[in-house]
matplotlib code that plots the C-alpha trace (Angstrom):
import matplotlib.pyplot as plt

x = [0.0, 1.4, 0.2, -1.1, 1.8, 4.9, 4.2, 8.2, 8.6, 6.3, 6.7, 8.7, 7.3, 7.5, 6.8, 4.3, 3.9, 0.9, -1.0, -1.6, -3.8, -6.7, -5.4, -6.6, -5.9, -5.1, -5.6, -5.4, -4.1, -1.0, -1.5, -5.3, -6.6, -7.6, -7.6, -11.3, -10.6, -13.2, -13.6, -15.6, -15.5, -14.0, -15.4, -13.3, -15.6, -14.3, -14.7, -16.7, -13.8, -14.5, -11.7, -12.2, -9.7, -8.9, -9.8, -8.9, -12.2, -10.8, -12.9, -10.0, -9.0, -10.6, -11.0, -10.7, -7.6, -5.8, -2.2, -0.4, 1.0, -1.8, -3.7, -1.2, -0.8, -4.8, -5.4, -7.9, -7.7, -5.9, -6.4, -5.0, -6.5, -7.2, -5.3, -3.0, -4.0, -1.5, -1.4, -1.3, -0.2, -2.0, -0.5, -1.1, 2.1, 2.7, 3.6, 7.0, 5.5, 4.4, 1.0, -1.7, -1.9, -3.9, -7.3, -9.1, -12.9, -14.8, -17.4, -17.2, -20.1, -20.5, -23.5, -25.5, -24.8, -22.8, -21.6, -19.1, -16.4, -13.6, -10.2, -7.1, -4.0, -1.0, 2.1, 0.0, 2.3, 0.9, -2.3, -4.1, -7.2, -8.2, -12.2, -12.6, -15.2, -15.2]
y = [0.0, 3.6, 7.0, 9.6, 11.8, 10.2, 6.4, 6.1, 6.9, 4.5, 3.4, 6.3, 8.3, 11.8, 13.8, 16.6, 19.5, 18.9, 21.7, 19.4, 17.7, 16.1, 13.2, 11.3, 8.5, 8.5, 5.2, 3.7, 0.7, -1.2, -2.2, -1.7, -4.6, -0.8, 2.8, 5.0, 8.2, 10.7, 14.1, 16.9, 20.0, 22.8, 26.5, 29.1, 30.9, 33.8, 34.7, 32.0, 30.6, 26.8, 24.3, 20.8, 18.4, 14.3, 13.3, 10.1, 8.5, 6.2, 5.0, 3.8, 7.9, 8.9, 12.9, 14.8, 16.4, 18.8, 18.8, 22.2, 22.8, 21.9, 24.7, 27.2, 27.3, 27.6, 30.0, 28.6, 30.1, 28.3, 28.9, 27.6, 24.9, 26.0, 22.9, 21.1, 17.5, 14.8, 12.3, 8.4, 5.7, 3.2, 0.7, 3.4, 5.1, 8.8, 10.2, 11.5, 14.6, 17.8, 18.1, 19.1, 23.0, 24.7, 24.1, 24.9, 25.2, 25.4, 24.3, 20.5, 19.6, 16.1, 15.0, 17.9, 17.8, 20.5, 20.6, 22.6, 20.9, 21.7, 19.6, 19.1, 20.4, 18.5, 16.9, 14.4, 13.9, 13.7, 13.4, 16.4, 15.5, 13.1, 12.1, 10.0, 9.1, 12.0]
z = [0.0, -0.3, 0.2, -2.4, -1.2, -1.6, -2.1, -1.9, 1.2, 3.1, 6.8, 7.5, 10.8, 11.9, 15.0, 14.3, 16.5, 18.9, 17.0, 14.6, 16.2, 13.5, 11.6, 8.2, 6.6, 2.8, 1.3, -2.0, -3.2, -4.5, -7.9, -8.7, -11.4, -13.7, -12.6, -13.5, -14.3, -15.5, -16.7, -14.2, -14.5, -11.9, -11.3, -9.6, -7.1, -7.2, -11.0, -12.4, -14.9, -15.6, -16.5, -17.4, -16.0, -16.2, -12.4, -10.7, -9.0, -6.2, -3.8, -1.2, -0.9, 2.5, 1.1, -2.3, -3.2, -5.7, -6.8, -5.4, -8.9, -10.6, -8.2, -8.1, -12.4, -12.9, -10.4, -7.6, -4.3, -1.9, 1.7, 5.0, 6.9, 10.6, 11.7, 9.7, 9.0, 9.2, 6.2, 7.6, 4.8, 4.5, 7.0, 9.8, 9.6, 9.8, 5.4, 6.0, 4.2, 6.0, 6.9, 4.4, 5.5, 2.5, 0.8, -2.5, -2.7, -5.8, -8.0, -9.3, -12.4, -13.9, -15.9, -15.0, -11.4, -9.3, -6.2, -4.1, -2.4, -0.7, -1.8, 0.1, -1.3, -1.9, -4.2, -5.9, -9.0, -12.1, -11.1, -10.9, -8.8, -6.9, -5.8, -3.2, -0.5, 2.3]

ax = plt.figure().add_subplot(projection="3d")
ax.plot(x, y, z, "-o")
ax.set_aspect("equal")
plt.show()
């Protein structure tokens, strides 16, 4: 199993401030038998601009998150979390990674539906965004 962050660096731990004090676990798997992405759409609150992006729908992801870069180059507001949330892998350890300490929210659309969400911001690679079950 590995972490969305850094799947290279599993089973190392870390000692996080005690301010940071809420915790999730990031889960995905190994070697999936096929990966579904999909296409949604993304709307900026602040000045409506939509962008369409290739989005990786895994239901073993405890949250939905955004790829800093991928934020940072189209714009989208980031904001600080109140509390920084500490990343477990999936066999319980502590991502070797700094906390997730920023988030976007926005619009997301798919087959006519919409929805706001907020998405955790983080070094995700080359994925851009990932939907998993909140």
């Amino acid at each position: 199993m590995y972490s969305v962050l850094h799947p290279e660096k599993l089973g190392n731990k870390l000692n996080f401030a005690n301010n940071t004090e809420r915790v999730r676990d990031v889960r995905c798997t190994l070697r999936p038998l096929r990966e579904v992405w999909m296409k949604v759409g993304l709307e900026k609150l602040e000045s409506h601009d939509g962008i369409t992006v290739k989005a990786l729908l895994d239901s073993g992801a405890t949250d939905l998150f955004m790829d800093t870069t991928f934020a940072r180059e189209k714009g989208f507001k980031i904001e600080r979390v109140k509390k920084p949330l500490i990343v477990k892998n999936m066999d319980g350890t502590i991502n070797v990674e700094e906390a997730i300490t920023h988030q976007v929210e926005c619009n997301m659309f798919f087959k006519g539906h919409i929805e706001r969400v907020r998405m955790d911001v983080c070094n995700l690679g080359k994925t851009k965004v990932i939907l998993g079950m909140p």
